[in-house]
C-alpha positions as CSV (number, residue, x, y, z in Angstrom):
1,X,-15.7,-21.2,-13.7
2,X,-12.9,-22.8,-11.6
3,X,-11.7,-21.2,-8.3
4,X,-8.3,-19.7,-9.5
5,X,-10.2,-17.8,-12.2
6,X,-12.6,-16.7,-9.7
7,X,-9.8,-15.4,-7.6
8,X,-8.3,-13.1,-10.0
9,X,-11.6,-11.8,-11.2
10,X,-12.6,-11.0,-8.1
11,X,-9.4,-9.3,-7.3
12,X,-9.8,-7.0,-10.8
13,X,-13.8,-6.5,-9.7
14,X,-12.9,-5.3,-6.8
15,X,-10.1,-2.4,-7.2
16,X,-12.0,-1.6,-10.3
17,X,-15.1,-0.9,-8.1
18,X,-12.8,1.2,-5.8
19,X,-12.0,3.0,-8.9
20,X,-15.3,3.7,-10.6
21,X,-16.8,5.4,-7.0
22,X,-14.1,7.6,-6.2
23,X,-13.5,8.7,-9.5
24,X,-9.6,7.8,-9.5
25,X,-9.8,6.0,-13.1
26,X,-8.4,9.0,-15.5
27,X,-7.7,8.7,-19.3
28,X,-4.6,9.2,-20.4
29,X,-2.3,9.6,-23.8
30,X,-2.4,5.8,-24.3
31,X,-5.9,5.0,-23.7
32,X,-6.5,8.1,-26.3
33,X,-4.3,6.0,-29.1
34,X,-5.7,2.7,-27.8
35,X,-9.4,4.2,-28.1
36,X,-8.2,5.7,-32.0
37,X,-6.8,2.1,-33.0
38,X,-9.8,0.5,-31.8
39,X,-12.3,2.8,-33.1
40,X,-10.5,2.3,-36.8
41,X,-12.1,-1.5,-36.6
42,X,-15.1,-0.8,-35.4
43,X,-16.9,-1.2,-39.2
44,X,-15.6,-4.4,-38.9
45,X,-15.9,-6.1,-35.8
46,X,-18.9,-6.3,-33.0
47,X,-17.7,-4.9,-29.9
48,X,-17.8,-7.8,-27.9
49,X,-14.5,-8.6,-29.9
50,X,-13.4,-4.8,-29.9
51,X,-12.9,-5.2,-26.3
52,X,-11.1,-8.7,-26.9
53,X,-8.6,-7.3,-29.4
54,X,-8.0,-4.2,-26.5
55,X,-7.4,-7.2,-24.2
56,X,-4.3,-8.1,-26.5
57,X,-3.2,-5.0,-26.6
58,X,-3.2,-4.2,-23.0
59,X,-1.5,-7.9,-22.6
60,X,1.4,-7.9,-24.6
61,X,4.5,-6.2,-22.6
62,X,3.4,-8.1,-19.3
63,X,3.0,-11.5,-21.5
64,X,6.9,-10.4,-22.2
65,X,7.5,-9.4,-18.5
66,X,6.8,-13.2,-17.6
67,X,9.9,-14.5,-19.2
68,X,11.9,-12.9,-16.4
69,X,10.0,-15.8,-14.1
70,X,11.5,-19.0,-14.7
71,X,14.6,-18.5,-12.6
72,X,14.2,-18.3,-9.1
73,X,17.3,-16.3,-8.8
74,X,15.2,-13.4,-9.9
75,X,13.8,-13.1,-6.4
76,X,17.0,-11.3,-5.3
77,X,17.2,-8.6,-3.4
78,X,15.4,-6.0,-5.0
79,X,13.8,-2.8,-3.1
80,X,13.1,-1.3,-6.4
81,X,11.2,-4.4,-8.4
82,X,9.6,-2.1,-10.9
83,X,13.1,-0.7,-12.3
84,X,13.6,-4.8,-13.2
85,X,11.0,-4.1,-15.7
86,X,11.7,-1.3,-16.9
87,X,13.6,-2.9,-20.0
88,X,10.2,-4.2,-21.3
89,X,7.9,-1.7,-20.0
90,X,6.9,0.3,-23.2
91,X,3.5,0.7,-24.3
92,X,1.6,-0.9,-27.2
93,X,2.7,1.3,-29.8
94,X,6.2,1.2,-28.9
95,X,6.7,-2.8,-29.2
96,X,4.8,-3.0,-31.7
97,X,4.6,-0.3,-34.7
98,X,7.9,0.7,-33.9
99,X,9.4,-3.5,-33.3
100,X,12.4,-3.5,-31.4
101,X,14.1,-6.7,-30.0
102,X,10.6,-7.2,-28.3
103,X,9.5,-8.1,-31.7
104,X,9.2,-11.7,-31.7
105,X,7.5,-12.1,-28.5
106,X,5.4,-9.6,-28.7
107,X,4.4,-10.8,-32.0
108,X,3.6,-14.8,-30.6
109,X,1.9,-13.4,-27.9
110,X,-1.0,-12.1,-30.3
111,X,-1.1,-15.3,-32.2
112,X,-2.2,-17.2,-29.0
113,X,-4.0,-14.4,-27.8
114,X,-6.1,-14.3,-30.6
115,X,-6.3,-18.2,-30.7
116,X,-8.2,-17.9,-27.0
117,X,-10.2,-15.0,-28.3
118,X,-11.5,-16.8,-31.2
119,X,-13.5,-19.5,-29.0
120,X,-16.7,-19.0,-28.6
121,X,-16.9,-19.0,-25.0
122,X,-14.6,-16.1,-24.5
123,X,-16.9,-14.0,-26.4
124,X,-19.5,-15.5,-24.9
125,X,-18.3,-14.0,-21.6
126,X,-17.3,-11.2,-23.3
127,X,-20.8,-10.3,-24.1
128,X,-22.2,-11.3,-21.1
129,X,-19.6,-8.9,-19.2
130,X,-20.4,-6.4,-21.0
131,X,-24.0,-6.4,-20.6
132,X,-23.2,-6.7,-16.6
133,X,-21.1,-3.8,-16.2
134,X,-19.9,-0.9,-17.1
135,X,-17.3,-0.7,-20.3
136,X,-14.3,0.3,-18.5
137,X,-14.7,-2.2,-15.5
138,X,-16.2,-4.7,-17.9
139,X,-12.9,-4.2,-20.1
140,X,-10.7,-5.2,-16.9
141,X,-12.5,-8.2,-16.1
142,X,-12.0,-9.8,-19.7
143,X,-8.6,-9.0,-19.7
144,X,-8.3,-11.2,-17.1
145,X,-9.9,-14.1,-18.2
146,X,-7.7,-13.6,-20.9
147,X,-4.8,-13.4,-19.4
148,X,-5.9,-16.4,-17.0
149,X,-6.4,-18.8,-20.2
150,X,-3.4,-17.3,-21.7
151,X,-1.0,-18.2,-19.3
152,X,-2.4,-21.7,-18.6
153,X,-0.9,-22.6,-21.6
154,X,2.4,-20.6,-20.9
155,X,3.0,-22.1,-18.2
156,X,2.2,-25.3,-18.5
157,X,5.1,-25.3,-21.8
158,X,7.1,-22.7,-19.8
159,X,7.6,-24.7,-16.2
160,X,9.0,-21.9,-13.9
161,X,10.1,-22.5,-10.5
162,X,8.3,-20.2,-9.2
163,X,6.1,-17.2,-10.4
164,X,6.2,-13.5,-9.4
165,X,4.1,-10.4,-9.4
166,X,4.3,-6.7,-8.2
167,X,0.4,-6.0,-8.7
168,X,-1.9,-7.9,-7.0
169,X,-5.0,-6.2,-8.7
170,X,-4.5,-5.3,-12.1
171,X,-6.0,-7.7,-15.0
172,X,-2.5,-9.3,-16.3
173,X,-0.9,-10.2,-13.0
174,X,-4.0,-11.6,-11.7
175,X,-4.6,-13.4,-14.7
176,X,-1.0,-14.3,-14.8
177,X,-0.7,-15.6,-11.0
178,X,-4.1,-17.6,-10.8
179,X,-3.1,-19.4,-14.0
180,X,0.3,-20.3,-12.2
181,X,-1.3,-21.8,-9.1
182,X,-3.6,-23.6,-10.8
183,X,-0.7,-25.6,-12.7
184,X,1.0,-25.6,-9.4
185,X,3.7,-23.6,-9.7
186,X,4.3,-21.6,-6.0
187,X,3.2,-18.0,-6.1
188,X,5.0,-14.6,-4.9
189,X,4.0,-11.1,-4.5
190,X,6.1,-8.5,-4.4
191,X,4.8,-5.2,-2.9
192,X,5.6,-2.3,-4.7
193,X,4.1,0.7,-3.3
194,X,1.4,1.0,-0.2
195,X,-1.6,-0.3,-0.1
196,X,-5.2,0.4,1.6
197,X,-7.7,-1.5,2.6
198,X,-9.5,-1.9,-0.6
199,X,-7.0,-4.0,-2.0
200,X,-7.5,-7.8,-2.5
201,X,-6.4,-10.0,0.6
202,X,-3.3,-11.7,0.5
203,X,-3.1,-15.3,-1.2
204,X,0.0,-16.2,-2.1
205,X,2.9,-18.6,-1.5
206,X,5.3,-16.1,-0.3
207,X,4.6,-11.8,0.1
208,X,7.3,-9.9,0.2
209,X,5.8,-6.4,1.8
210,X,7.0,-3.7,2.5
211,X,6.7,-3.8,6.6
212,X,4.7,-4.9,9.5
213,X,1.9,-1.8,8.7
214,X,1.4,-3.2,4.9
215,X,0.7,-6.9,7.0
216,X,-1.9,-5.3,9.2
217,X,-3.7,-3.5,6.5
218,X,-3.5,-7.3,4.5
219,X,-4.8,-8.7,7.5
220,X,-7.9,-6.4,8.1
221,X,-9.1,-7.2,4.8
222,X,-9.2,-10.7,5.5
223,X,-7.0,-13.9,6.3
224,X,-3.7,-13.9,5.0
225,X,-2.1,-16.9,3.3
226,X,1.2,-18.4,3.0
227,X,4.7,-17.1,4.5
228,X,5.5,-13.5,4.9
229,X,9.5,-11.7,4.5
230,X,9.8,-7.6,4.7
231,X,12.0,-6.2,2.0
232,X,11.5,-2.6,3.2
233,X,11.1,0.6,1.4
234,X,13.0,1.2,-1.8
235,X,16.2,3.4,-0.8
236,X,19.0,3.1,1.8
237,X,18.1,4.6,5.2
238,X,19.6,7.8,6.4
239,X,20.1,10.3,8.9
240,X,17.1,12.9,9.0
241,X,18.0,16.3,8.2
242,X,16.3,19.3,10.0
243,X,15.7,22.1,7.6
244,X,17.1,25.3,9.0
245,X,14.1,27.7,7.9
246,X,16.3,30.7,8.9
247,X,19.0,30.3,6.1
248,X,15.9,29.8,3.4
249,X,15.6,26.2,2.4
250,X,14.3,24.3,-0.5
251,X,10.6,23.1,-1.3
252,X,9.6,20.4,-3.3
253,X,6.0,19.4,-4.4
254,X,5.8,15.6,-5.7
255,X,2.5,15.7,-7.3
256,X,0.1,12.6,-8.5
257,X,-1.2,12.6,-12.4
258,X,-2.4,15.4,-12.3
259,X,-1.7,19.7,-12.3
260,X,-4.3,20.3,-10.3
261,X,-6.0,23.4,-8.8
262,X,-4.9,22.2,-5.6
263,X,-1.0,21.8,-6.8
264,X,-1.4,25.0,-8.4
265,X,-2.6,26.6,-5.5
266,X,0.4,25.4,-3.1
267,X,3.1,26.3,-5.5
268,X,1.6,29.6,-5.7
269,X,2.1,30.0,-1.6
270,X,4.8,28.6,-1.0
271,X,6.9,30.5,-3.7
272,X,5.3,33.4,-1.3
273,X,7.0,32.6,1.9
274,X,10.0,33.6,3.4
275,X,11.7,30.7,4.0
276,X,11.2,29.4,0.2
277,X,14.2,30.0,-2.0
278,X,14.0,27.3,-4.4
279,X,10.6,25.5,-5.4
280,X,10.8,22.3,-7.6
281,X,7.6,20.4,-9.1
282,X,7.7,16.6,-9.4
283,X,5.1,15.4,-11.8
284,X,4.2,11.7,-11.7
285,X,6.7,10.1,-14.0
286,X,4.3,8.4,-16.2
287,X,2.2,11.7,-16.8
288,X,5.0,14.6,-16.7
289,X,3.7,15.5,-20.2
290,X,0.4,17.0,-18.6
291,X,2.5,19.8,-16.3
292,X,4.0,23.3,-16.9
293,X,7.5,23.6,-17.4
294,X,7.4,27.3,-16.1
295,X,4.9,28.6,-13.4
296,X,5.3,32.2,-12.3
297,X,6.0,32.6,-8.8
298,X,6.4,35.8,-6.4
299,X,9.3,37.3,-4.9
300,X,12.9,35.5,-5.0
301,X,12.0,32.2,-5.0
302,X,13.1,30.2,-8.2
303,X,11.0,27.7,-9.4
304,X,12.5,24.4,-11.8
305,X,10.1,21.6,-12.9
306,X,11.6,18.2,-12.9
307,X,12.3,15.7,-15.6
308,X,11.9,12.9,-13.6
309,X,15.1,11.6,-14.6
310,X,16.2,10.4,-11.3
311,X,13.6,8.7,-8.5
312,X,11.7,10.5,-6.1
313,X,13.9,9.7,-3.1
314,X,17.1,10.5,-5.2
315,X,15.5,14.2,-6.0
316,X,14.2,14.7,-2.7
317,X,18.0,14.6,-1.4
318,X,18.2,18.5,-3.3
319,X,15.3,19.1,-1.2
320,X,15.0,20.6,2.5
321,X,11.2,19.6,2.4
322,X,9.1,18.1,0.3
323,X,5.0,18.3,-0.1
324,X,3.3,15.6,-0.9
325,X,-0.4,14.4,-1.3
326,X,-2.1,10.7,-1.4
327,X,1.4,9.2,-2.4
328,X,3.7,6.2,-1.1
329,X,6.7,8.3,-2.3
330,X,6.4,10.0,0.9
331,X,7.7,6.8,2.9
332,X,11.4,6.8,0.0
333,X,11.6,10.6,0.1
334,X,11.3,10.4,4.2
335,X,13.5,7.0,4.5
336,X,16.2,9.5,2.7
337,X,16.2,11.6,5.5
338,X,13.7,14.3,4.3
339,X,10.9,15.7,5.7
340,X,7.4,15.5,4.0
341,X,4.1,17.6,4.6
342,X,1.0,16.1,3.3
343,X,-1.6,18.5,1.5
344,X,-4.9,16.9,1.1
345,X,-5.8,19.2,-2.0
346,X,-3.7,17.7,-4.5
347,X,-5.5,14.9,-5.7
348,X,-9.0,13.4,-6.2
349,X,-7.9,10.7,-3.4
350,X,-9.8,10.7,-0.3
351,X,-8.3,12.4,2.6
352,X,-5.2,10.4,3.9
353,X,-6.1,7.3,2.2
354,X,-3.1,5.4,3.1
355,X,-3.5,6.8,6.9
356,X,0.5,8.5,7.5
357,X,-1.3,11.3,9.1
358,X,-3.5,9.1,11.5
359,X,-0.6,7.3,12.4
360,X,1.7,10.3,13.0
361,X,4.0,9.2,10.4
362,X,3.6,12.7,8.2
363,X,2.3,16.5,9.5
364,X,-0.2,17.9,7.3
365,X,-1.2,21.5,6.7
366,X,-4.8,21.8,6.5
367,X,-4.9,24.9,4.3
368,X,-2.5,27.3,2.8
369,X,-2.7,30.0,5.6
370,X,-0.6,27.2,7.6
371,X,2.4,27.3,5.6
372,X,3.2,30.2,7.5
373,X,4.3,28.4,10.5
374,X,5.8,25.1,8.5
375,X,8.4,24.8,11.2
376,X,6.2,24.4,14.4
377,X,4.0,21.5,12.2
378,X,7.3,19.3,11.3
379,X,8.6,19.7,14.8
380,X,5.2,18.3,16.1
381,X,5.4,15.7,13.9
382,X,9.4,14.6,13.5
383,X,10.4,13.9,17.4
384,X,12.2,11.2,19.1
385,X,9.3,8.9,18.6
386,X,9.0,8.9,14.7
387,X,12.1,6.4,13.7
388,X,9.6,4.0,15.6
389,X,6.6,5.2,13.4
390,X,8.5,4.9,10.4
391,X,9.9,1.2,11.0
392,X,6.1,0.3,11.6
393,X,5.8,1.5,7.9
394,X,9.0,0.2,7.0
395,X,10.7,-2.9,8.0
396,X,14.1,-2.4,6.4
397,X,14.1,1.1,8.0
398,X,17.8,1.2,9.6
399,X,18.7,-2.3,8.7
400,X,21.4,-3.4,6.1
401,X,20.7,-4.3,3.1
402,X,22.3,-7.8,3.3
403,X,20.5,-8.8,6.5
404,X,17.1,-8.1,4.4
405,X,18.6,-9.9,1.6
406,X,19.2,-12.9,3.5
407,X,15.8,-13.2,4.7
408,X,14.3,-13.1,1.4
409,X,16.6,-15.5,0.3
410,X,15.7,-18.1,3.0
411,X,12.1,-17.9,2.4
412,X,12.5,-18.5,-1.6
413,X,14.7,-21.8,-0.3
414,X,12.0,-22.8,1.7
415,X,9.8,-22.4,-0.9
416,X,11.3,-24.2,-3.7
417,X,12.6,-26.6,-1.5
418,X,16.0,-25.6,-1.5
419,X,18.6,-26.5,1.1
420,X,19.2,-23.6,3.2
């Protein structure tokens, strides 16, 4: 096996491990339909192949998302990179039951998909995966190999200038970004939420993180290579705005995947305080479908469930304070000038896994009884030291956007060999 494929293997193996201990892995709708489609062949085909016609369909919108690589121009200033994909960013069944002007490439991608799976020595380490570990994690690691042989060819017909990816540990992009360094093209990743130490190290032409903490987390899990640029958290940075708890003020709870206990719990409370007039739930975008549109809260308070219509740090600016659990959100919503609280309860995630709360970025209340006092906790937190704090975390925090720009701009000259 050469050494770019052993990269993004390891890469997948690795997050996928993080995943299978703490329990963070949940089904959703698509997996559900994925699971139905799949299980309709199963008279037909061993599993070993089962698992390689999944890869294809797990492949096909990012094989699309690829085409956006060839010009380097694309590496504009972007704080947002995921909203650039958002155009192709449909599921499976969307592309391909229902066609759309992905049709046609969605269509070629499964003819040379199934080309790849047809050799013998993909189901040969399709099998032996299988056998190794478990279905789930097994599943991830094929995708990638995949992906990896896929895009050999793609590229090689293809010839970008350079290649980009906002996941450094998901099957496709690995897949995707080993196959382009081993044709030579030069490599970016593009950070776009925060990370932990559990991700893969850095190995790439150029990052583009988010700040200098992102950097120090990269570097504690092991040597970093290539250049580095800061693009910042998504969002422009303004002034912070103190919630006046006398007047009554606004609450918002931006929860994960799930409508927890925990989530459940907190709205209860909070709708019970004094200082709560308005309560509003966030779901996570891609999971809304799993939350209550009405929840029955005490006293005054009036409680509205979002539609996720407009981004978390564009909500959060209706918002006097917003809750928040194991969630990157909380650097946007507080680079917008809001305050956040985190709440260990409302996820699965271990406690402060990304570390704001160590590192005196965010208060947290330790249990409901605490809500009581919200206003002594923030001012603990939010004094003349946090803009500091939060440009650790953030390294466009009070700079312009064209300044940032700039800098991304020289590093992708440098790396293409552009003049400057």
């Amino acid at each position: 096996m050469d050494k770019e494929l052993q990269k993004a293997l390891y890469a997948v193996d690795k997050v996928c491990r993080l995943q299978h201990e703490v329990g963070v892995h949940k089904d959703s709708i698509r997996k559900q339909r994925l699971d139905s489609f799949l299980f309709k062949l199963h008279a037909k085909c061993p599993k070993s192949y089962l698992l390689a016609i999944l890869t294809i369909v797990r492949s096909l919108v990012p094989a699309a998302r690829t085409r956006l690589v060839r010009n380097v121009a694309l590496l504009g200033y972007d704080p947002t990179p995921r909203q650039r994909f958002g155009a192709v960013a449909q599921t499976f069944h969307g592309d391909f039951f229902d066609a759309g002007k992905d049709r046609r490439p969605t269509f070629w991608a499964v003819r040379q998909s199934l080309k790849i799976l047809c050799r013998k020595k993909t189901l040969e380490f399709a099998h032996q995966t299988l056998q190794e570990h478990p279905y789930v994690w097994a599943k991830y690691l094929i995708q990638t190999y995949v992906s990896y042989t896929f895009f050999k060819k793609y590229i090689k017909k293809a010839k970008p200038q350079v290649a980009v990816i906002v996941s450094d540990h998901t099957p496709v992009p690995c897949g995707f970004i080993r196959a382009a360094e081993k044709r030579g093209v030069p490599t970016v990743y593009i950070q776009h939420a925060h990370i932990s130490e559990s991700f893969p190290p850095l190995d790439y032409s150029l990052s583009v993180l988010e700040g200098q903490a992102a950097l120090d987390t990269y570097k504690k899990i092991g040597p970093a290579r290539g250049d580095v640029v800061f693009k910042g958290v998504a969002g422009d940075s303004k002034p912070f705005r103190v919630p006046d708890f006398s007047q009554g003020i606004k609450a918002g709870i931006f929860a994960g995947h799930k409508f927890t206990h925990g989530v459940q719990k907190l709205a209860e409370e909070v709708a019970r305080q004094p200082w709560c007039k308005e309560l509003h739930l966030r779901p996570h975008p891609a999971h809304k479908h799993h939350f209550p549109t009405e929840l029955n809260v005490a006293g005054e308070c009036v409680f509205h469930r979002s539609d996720c219509s407009l981004s978390a740090f564009e909500e959060a600016e209706k918002m006097d304070v917003v809750f928040v659990g194991n969630s990157s959100s909380a650097l946007e919503v507080m680079k917008n000038g809001t305050p956040c609280i985190y709440f260990d309860d409302m996820d699965e995630i271990p406690h402060d896994y990304y570390g704001f709360v160590r590192y005196g970025l965010l208060p947290e209340v330790k249990n409901l009884a605490a809500l009581k006092d919200l206003e002594s906790t923030l001012n603990a937190v939010f004094d003349g030291t946090w803009p500091q704090k939060m440009a650790y975390f953030d390294g466009g925090y009070n700079k312009s956007p064209e300044e940032i720009q700039n800098n991304i701009k020289s590093a992708v000259k440098k790396l293409t060999h552009e003049p400057a």
